[in-house]
C-alpha positions, 0 to 999 in steps of 0.5 A: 957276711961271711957267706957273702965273702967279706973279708974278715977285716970287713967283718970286724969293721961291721962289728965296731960299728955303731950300727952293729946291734941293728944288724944283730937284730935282723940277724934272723931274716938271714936265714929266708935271704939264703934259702932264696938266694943261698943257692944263687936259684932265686924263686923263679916261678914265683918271680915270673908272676911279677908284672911290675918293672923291675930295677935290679942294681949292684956294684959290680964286684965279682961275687954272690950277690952279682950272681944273684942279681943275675939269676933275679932279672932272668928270672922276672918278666920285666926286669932292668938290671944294672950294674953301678961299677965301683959302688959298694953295698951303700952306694953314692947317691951323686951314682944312684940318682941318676939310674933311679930317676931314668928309671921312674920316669920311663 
């Protein structure tokens, strides 16, 4: 989280949660996201062979993961990306339906 930049308020947040010992436990696949996205250099010669479309979202902050999104959707032949201002990491799904559904059915 850190790496991401959560503040640490969200950190502690995060760990008080019920859902903390689930995060813990795929605690470990940590390691293969940052070493595909640590760097914002996602595998683009891999990613260019992807022939599905592609729907890329996030919430619009300013920060790693916007940046990795970008670097991802340049990076696939046939990629959507969008931005859904103002959603967090779990997003309203009254914001997200309508996006997924234009882009099932296009």
């Amino acid at each position: 989280m850190r790496v991401a930049g959560a503040p640490e308020e969200s950190i502690a947040g995060a760990k008080a949660s019920p859902m903390w010992p689930g995060l813990e436990a795929v605690a470990h696949t940590l390691a293969y996201d940052a070493a595909v996205l640590g760097d914002d250099h996602p595998p683009s010669g891999r990613l260019a062979e992807v022939t599905q479309p592609t729907l890329i979202l996030t919430g619009g902050s300013d920060d790693f993961f916007e940046r990795a999104a970008d670097a991802t959707a340049a990076s696939l032949p046939h990629a959507e990306r969008e931005v859904l201002r103002g959603q967090t990491h779990v997003a309203d799904p009254k914001a997200l339906a309508p996006v997924l559904e234009r882009f099932y059915t296009s």
